[in-house]
C-alpha positions in Angstrom: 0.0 0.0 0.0 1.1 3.5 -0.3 2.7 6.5 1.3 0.0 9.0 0.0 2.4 12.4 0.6 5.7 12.8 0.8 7.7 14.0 3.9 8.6 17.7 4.2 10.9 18.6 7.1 12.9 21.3 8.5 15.6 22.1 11.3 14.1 22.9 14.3 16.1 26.0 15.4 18.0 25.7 18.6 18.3 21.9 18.8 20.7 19.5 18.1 19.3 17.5 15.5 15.7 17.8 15.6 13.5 18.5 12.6 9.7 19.8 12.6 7.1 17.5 9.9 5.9 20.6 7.7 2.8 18.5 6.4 1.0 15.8 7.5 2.7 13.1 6.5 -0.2 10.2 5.6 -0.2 6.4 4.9 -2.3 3.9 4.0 -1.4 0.0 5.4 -2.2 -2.9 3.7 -5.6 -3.5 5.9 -6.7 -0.2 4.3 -6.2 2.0 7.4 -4.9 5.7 6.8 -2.6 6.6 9.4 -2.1 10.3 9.7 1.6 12.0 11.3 0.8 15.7 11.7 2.1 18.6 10.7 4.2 19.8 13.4 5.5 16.6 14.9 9.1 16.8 15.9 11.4 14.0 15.5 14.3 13.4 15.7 15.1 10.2 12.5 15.1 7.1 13.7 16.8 8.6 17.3 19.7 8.4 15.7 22.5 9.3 18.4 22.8 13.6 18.9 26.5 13.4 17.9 26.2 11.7 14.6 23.0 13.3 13.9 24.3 16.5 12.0 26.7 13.6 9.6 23.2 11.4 8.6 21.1 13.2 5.6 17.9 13.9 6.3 16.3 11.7 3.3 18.0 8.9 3.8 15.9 8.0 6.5 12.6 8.1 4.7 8.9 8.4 5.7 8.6 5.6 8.2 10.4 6.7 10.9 8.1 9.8 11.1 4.7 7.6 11.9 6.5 5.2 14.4 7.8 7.4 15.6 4.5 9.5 16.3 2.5 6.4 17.5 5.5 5.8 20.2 5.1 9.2 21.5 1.7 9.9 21.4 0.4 6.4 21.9 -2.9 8.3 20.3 -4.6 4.8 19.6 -3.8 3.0 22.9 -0.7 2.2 25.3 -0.6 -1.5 25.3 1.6 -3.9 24.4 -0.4 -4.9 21.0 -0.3 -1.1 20.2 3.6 -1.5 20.3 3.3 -4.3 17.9 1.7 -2.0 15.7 3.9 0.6 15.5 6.8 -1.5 14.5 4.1 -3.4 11.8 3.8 -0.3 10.7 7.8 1.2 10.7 8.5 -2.0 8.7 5.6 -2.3 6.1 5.9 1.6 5.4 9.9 1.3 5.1 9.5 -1.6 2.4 6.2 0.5 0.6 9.3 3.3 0.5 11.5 0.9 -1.1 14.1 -0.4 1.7 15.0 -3.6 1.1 13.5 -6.8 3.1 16.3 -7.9 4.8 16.9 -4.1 6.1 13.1 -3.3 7.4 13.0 -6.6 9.1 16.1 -6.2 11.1 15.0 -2.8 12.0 11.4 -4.6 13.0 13.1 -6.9 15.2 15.4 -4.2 16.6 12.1 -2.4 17.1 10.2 -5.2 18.9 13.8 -6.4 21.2 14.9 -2.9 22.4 11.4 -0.5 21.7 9.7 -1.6 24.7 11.6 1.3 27.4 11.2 4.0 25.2 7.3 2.6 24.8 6.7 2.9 28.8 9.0 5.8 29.0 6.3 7.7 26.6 3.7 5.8 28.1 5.0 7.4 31.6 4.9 10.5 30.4 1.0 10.2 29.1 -0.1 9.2 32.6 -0.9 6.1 31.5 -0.4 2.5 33.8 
């Protein structure tokens, strides 16, 4: 299924490494679902380390970084661990719809599903959610 815009982001001014989503950025998954990033969101790609950050171009990381990482911070659909699931569902289907290969967006899946699961609660924390 397909990415349905394009990604369109800036420096945020006065960080290290952060960049602002200009437009929503919008998806639609192979159950049909549209999932929506808005305009606005910050991110930081893929949290790749601050140091390195400013070495990394921007595109190379792509569109799916952007809804994962909304749905990780936000949690706007739900907090549990099934939502989690999702998110990474979603990081790796929407990487291979961009065109990274299979063997790449699965090893970032798994990486996703193994280490994901403190920044998960740490967001989750921050919600107020249990």
């Amino acid at each position: 299924m397909p990415w349905v815009t394009d990604v369109h982001i800036s420096d945020v001014e006065g960080s290290f490494g952060d960049y602002i989503l200009e437009q929503e950025l919008r998806y639609i998954c192979k159950d049909g679902i549209e999932w929506v990033t808005p305009a606005g969101f910050i991110g930081d790609l893929s949290s790749i380390p601050g140091i390195i950050r400013p070495f990394i171009p921007k595109t190379v990381l792509g569109k799916a970084p952007w809804l994962h990482d909304f749905l990780y911070r936000c949690q706007p659909h739900g907090s549990s661990a099934k939502h989690r699931k999702q998110a990474a569902t979603l990081y790796r289907d929407g990487a291979l719809d961009e065109g990274m290969g299979v063997k790449k967006a699965y090893a970032l899946y798994y990486g996703l599903r193994i280490g994901g699961w403190m920044t998960w609660n740490s967001h989750k924390k921050k919600l107020g959610r249990s």
